[in-house]
HTML snippet that shows the backbone in 3Dmol.js (N, CA, C, O; Angstrom):
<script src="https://3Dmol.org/build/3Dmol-min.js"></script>
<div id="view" style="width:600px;height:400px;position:relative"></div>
<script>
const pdb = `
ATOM      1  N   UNK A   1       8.945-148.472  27.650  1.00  0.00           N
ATOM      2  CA  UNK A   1       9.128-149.749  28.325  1.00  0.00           C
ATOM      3  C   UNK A   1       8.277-150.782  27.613  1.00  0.00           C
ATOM      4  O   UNK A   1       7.101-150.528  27.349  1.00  0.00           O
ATOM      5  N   UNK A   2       8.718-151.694  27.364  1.00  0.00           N
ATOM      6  CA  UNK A   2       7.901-152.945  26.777  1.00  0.00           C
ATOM      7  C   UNK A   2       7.246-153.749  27.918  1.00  0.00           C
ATOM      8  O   UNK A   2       7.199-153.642  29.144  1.00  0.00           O
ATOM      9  N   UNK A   3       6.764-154.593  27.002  1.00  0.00           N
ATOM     10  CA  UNK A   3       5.559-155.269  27.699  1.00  0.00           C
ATOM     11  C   UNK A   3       6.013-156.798  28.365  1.00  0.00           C
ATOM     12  O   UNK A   3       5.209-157.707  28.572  1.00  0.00           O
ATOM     13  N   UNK A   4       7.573-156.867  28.665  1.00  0.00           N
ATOM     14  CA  UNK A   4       8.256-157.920  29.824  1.00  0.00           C
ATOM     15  C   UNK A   4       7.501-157.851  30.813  1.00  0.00           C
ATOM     16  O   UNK A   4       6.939-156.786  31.070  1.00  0.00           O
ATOM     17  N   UNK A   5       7.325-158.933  31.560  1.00  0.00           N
ATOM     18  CA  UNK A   5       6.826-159.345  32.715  1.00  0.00           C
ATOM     19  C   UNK A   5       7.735-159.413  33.838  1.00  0.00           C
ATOM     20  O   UNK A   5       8.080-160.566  34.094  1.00  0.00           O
ATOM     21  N   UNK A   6       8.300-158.380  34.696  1.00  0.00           N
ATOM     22  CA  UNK A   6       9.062-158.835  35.771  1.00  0.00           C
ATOM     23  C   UNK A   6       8.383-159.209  36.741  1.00  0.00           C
ATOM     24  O   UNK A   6       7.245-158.863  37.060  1.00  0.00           O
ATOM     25  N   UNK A   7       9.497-160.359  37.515  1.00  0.00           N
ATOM     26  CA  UNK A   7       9.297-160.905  38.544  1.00  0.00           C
ATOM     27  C   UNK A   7       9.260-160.538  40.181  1.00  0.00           C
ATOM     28  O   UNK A   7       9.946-159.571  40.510  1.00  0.00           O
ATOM     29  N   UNK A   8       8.578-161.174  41.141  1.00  0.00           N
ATOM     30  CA  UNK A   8       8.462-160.011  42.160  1.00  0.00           C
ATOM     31  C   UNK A   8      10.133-159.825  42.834  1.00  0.00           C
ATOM     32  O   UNK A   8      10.393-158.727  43.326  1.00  0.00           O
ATOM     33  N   UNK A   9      10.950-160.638  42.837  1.00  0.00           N
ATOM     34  CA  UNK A   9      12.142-160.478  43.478  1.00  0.00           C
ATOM     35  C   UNK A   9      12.758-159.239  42.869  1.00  0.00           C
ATOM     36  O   UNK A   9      13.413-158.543  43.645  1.00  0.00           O
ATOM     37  N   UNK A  10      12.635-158.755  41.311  1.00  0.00           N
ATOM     38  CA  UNK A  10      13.028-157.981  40.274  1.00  0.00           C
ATOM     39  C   UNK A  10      12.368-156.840  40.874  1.00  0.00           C
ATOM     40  O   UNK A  10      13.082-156.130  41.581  1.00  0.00           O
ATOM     41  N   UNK A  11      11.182-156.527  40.741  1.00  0.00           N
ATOM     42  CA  UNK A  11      10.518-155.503  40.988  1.00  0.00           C
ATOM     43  C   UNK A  11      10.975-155.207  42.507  1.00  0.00           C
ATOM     44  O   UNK A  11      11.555-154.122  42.534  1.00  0.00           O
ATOM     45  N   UNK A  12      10.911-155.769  43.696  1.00  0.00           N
ATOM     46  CA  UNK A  12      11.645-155.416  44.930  1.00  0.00           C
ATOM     47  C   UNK A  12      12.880-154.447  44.985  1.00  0.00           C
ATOM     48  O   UNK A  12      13.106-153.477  45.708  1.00  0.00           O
ATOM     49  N   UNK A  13      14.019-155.372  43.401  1.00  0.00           N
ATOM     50  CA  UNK A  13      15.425-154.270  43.520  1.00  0.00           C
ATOM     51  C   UNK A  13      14.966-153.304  42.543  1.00  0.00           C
ATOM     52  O   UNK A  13      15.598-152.248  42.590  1.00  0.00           O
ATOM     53  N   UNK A  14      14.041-153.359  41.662  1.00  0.00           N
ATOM     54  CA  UNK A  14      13.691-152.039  40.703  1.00  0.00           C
ATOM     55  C   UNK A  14      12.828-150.819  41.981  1.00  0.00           C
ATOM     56  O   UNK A  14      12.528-149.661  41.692  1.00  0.00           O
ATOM     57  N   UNK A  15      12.630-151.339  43.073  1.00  0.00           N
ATOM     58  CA  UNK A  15      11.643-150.490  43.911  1.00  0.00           C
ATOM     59  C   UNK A  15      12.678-149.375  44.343  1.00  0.00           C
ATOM     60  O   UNK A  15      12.672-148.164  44.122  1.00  0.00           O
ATOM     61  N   UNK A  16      13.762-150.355  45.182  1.00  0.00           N
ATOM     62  CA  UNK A  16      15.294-149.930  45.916  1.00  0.00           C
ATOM     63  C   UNK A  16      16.185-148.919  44.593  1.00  0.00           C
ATOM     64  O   UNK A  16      17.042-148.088  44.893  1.00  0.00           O
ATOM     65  N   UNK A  17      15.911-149.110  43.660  1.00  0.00           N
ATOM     66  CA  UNK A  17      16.579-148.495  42.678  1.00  0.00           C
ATOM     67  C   UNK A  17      15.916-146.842  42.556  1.00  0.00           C
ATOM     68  O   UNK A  17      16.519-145.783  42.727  1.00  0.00           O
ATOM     69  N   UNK A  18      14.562-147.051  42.222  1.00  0.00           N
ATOM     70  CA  UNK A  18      13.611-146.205  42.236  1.00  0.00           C
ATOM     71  C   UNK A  18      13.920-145.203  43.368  1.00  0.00           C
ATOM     72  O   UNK A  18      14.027-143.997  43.149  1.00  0.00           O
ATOM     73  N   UNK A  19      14.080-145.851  44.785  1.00  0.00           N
ATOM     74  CA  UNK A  19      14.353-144.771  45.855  1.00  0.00           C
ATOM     75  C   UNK A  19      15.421-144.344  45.995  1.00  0.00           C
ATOM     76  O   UNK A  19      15.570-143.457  46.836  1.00  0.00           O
ATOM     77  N   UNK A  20      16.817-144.921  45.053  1.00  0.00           N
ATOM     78  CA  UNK A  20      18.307-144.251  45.090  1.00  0.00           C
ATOM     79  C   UNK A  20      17.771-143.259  44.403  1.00  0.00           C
ATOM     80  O   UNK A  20      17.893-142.286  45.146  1.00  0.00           O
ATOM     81  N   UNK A  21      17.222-142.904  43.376  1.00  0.00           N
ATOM     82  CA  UNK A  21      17.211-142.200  42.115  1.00  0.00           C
ATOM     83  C   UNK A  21      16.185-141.217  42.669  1.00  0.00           C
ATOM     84  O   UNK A  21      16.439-140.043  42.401  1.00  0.00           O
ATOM     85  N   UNK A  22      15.134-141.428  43.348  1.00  0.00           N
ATOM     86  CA  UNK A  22      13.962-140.231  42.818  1.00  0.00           C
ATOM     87  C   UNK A  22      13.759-140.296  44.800  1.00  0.00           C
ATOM     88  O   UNK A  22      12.993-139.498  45.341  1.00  0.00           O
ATOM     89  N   UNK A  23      14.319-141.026  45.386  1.00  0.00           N
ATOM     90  CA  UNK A  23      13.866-140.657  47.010  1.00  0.00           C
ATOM     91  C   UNK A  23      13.137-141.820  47.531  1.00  0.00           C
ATOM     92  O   UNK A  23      12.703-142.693  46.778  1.00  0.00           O
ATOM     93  N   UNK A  24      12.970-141.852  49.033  1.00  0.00           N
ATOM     94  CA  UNK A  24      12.360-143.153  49.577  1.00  0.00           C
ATOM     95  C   UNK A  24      10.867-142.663  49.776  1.00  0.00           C
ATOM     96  O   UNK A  24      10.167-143.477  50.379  1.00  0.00           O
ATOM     97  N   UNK A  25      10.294-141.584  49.416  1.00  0.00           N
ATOM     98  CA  UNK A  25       9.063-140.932  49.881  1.00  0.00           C
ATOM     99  C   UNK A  25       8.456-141.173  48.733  1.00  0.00           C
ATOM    100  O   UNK A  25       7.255-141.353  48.931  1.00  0.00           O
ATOM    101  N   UNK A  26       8.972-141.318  46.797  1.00  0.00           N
ATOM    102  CA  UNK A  26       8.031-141.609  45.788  1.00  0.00           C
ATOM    103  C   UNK A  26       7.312-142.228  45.639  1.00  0.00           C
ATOM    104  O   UNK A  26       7.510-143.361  46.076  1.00  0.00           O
ATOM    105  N   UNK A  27       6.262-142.017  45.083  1.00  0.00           N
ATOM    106  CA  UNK A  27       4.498-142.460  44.948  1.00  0.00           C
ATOM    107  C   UNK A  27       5.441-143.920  44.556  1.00  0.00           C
ATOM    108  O   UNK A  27       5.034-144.868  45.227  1.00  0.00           O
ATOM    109  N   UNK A  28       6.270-144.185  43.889  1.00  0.00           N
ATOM    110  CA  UNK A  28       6.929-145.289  42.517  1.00  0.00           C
ATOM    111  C   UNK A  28       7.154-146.330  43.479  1.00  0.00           C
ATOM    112  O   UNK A  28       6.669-147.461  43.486  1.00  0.00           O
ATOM    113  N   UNK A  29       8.242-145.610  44.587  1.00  0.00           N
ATOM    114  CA  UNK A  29       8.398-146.674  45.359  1.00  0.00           C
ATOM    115  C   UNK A  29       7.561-147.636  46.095  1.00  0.00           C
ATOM    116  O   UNK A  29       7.593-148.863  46.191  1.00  0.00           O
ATOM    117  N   UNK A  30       6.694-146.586  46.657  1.00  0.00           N
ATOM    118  CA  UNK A  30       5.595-147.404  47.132  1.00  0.00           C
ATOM    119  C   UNK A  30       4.503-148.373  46.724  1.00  0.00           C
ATOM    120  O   UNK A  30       3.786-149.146  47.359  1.00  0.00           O
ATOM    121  N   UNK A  31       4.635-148.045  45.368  1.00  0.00           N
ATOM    122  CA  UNK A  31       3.657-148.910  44.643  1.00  0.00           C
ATOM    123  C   UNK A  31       4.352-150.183  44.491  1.00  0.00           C
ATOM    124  O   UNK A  31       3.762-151.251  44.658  1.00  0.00           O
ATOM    125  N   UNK A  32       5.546-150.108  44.191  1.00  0.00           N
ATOM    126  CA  UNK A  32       6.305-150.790  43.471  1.00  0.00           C
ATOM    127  C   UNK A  32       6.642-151.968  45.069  1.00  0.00           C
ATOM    128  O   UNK A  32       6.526-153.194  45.059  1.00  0.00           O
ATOM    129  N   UNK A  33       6.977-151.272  46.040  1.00  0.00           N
ATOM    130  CA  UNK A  33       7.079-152.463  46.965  1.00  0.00           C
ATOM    131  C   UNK A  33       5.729-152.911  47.191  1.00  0.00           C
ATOM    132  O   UNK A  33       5.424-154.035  47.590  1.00  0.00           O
ATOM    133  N   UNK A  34       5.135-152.207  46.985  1.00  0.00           N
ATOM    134  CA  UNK A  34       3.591-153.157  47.587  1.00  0.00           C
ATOM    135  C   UNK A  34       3.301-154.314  46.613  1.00  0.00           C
ATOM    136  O   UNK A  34       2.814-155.347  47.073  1.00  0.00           O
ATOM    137  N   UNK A  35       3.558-154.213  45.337  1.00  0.00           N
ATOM    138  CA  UNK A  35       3.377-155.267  44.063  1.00  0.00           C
ATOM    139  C   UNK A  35       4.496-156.456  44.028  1.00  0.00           C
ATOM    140  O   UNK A  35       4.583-157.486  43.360  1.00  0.00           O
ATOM    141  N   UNK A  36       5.180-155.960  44.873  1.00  0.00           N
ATOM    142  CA  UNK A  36       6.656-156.766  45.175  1.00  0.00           C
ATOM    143  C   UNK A  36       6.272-157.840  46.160  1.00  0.00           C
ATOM    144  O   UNK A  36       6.368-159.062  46.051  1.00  0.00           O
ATOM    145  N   UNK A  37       5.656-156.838  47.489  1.00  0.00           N
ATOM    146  CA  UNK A  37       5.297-158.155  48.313  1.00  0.00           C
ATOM    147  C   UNK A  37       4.285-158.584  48.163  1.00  0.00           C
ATOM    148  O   UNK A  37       4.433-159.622  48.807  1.00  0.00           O
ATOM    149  N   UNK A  38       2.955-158.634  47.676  1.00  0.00           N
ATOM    150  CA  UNK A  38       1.887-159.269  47.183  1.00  0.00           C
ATOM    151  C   UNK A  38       1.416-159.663  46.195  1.00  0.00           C
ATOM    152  O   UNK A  38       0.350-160.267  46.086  1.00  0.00           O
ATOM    153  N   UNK A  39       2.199-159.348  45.312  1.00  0.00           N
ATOM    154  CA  UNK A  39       2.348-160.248  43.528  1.00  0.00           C
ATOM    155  C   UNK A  39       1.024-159.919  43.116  1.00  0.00           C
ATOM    156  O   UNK A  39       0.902-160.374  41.978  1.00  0.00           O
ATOM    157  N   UNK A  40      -0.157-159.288  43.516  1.00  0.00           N
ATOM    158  CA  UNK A  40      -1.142-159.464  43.029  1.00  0.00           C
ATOM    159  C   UNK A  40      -1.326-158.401  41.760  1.00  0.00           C
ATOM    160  O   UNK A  40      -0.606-157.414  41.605  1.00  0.00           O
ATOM    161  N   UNK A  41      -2.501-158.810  40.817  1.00  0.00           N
ATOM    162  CA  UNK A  41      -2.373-158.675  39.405  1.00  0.00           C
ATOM    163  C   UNK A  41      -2.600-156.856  39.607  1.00  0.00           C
ATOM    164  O   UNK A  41      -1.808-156.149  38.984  1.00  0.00           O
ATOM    165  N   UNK A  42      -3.870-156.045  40.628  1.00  0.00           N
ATOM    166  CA  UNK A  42      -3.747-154.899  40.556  1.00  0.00           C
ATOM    167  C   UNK A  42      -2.469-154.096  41.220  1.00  0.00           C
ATOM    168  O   UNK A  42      -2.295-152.929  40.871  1.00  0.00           O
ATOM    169  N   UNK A  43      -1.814-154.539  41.916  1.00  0.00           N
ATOM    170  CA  UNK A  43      -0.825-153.912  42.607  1.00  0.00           C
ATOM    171  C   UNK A  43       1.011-153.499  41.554  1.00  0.00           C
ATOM    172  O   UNK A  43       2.006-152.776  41.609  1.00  0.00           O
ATOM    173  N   UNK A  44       0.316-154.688  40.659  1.00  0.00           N
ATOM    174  CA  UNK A  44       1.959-155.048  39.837  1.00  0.00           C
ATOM    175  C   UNK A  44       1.062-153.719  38.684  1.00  0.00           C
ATOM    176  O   UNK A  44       1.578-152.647  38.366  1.00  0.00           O
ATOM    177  N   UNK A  45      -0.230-154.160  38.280  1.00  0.00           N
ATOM    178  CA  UNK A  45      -0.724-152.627  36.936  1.00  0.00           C
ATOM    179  C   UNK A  45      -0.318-151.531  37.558  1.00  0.00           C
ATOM    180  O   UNK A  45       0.561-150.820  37.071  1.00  0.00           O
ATOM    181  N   UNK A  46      -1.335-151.067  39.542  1.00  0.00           N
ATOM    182  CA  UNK A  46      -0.393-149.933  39.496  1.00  0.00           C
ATOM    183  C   UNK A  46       0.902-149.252  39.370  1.00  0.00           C
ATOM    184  O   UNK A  46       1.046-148.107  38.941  1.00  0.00           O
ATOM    185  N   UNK A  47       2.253-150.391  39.956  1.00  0.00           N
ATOM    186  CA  UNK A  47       3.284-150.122  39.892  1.00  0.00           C
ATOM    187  C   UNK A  47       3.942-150.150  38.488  1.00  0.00           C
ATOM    188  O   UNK A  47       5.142-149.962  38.289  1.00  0.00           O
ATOM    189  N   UNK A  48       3.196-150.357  37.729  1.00  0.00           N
ATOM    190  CA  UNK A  48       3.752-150.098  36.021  1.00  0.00           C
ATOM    191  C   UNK A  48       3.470-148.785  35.791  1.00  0.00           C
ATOM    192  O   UNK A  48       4.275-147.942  35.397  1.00  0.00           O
ATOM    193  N   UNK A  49       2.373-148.630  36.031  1.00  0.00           N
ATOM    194  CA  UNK A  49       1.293-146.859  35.908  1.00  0.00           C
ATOM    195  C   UNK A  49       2.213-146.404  36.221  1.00  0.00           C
ATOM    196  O   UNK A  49       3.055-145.888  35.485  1.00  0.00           O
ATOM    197  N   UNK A  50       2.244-146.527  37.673  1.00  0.00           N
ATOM    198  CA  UNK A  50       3.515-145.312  38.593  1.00  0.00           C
ATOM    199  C   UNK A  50       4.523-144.983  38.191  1.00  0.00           C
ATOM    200  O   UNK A  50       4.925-143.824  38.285  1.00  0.00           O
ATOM    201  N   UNK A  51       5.417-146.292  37.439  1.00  0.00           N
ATOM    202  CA  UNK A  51       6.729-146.402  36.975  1.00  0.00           C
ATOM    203  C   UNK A  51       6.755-145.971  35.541  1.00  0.00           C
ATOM    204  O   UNK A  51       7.822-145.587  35.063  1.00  0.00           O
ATOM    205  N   UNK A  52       5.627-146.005  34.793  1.00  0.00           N
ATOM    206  CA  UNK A  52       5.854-145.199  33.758  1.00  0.00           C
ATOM    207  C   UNK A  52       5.871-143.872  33.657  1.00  0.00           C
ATOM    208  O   UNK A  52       6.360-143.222  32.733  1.00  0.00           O
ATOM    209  N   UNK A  53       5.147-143.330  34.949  1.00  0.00           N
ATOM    210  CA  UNK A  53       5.340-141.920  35.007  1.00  0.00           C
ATOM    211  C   UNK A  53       6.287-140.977  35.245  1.00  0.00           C
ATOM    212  O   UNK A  53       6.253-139.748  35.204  1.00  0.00           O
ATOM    213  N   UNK A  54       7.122-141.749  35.498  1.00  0.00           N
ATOM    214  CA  UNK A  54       8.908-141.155  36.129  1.00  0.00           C
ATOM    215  C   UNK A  54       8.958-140.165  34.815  1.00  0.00           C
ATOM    216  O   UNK A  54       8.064-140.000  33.985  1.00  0.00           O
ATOM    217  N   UNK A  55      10.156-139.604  34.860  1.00  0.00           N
ATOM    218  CA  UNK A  55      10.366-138.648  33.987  1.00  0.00           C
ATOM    219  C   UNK A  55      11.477-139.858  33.426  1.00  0.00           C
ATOM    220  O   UNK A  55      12.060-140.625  34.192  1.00  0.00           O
ATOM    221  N   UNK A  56      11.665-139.859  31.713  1.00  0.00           N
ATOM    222  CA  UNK A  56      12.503-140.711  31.041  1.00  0.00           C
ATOM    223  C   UNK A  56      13.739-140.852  31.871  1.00  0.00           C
ATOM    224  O   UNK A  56      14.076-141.941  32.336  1.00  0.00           O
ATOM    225  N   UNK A  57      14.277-139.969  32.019  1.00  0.00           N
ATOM    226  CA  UNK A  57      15.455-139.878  32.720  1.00  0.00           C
ATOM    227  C   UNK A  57      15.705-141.178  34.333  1.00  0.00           C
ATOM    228  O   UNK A  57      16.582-141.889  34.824  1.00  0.00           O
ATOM    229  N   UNK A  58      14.418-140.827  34.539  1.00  0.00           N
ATOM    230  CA  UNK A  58      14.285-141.467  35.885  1.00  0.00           C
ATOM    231  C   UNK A  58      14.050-142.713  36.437  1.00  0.00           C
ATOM    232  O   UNK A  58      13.950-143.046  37.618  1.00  0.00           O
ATOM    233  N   UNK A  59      13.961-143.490  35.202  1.00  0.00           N
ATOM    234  CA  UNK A  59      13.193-144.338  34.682  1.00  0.00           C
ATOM    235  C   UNK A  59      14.461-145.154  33.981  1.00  0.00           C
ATOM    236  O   UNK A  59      14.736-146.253  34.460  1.00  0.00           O
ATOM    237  N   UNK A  60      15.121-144.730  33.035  1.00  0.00           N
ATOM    238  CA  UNK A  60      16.487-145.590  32.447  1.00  0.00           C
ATOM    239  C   UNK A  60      17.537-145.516  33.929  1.00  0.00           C
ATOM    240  O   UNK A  60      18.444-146.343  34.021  1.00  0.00           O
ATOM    241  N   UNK A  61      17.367-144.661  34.843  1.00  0.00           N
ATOM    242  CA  UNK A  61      18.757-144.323  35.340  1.00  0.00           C
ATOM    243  C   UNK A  61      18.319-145.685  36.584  1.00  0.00           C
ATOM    244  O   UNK A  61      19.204-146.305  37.174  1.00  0.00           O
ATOM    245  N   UNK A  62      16.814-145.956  36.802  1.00  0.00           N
ATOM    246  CA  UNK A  62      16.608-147.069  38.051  1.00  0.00           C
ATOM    247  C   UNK A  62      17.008-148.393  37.033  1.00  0.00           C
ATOM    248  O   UNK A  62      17.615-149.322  37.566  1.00  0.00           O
ATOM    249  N   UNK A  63      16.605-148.508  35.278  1.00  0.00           N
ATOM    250  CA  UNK A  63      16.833-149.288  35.270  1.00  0.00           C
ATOM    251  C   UNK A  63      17.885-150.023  34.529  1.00  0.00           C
ATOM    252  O   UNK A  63      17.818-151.185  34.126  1.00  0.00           O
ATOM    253  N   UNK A  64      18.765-149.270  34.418  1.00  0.00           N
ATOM    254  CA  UNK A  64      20.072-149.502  34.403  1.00  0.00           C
ATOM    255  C   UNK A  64      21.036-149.698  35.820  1.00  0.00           C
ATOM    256  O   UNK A  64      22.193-150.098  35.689  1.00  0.00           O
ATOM    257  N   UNK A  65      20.493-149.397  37.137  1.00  0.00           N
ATOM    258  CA  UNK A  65      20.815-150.188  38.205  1.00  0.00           C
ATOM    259  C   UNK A  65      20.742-151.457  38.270  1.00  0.00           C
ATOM    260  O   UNK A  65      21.410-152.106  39.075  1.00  0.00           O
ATOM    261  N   UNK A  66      19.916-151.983  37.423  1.00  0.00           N
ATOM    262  CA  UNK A  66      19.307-153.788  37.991  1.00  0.00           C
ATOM    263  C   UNK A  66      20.427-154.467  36.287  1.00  0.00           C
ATOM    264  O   UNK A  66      20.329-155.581  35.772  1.00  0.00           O
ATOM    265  N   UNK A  67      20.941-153.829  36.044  1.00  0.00           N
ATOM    266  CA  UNK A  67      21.564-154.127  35.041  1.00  0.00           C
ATOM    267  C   UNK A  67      23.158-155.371  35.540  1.00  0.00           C
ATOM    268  O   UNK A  67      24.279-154.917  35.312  1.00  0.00           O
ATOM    269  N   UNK A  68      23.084-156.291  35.944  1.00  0.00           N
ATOM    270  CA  UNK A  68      24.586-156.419  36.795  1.00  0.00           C
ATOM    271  C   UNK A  68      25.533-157.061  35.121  1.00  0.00           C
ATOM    272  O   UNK A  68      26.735-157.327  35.156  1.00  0.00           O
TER     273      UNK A  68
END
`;
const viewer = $3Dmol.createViewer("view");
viewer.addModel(pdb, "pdb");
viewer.setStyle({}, {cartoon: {color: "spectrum"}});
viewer.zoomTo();
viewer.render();
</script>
């Protein structure tokens, strides 16, 4: 994943994507909505951390959802 900056509306449907793909209980999701609704600078690092940890697979398949 490169070093793009998404936006919090982005990261909200990359969260929803995250929980089609890997479940609504993943560490990913949760990070990922929390950085969504509070934009703040540690919440958006963890949800990169988190989201890089997916397995490759898991990771192209959320983000090729946000693809319209």
């Amino acid at each position: 994943m490169d070093e793009t900056k998404i936006d919090r509306a982005t990261m909200g449907r990359l969260a929803k994507a995250v929980a089609f793909v890997c479940g609504n209980d993943h560490p990913a999701v949760a990070a990922l909505s929390a950085a969504a609704e509070s934009g703040l600078e540690r919440d958006i690092k963890q949800a990169r951390t988190v989201f890089l940890r997916l397995k490759p697979g898991d990771r192209r398949a959320a983000l090729s959802m946000l693809d319209d």
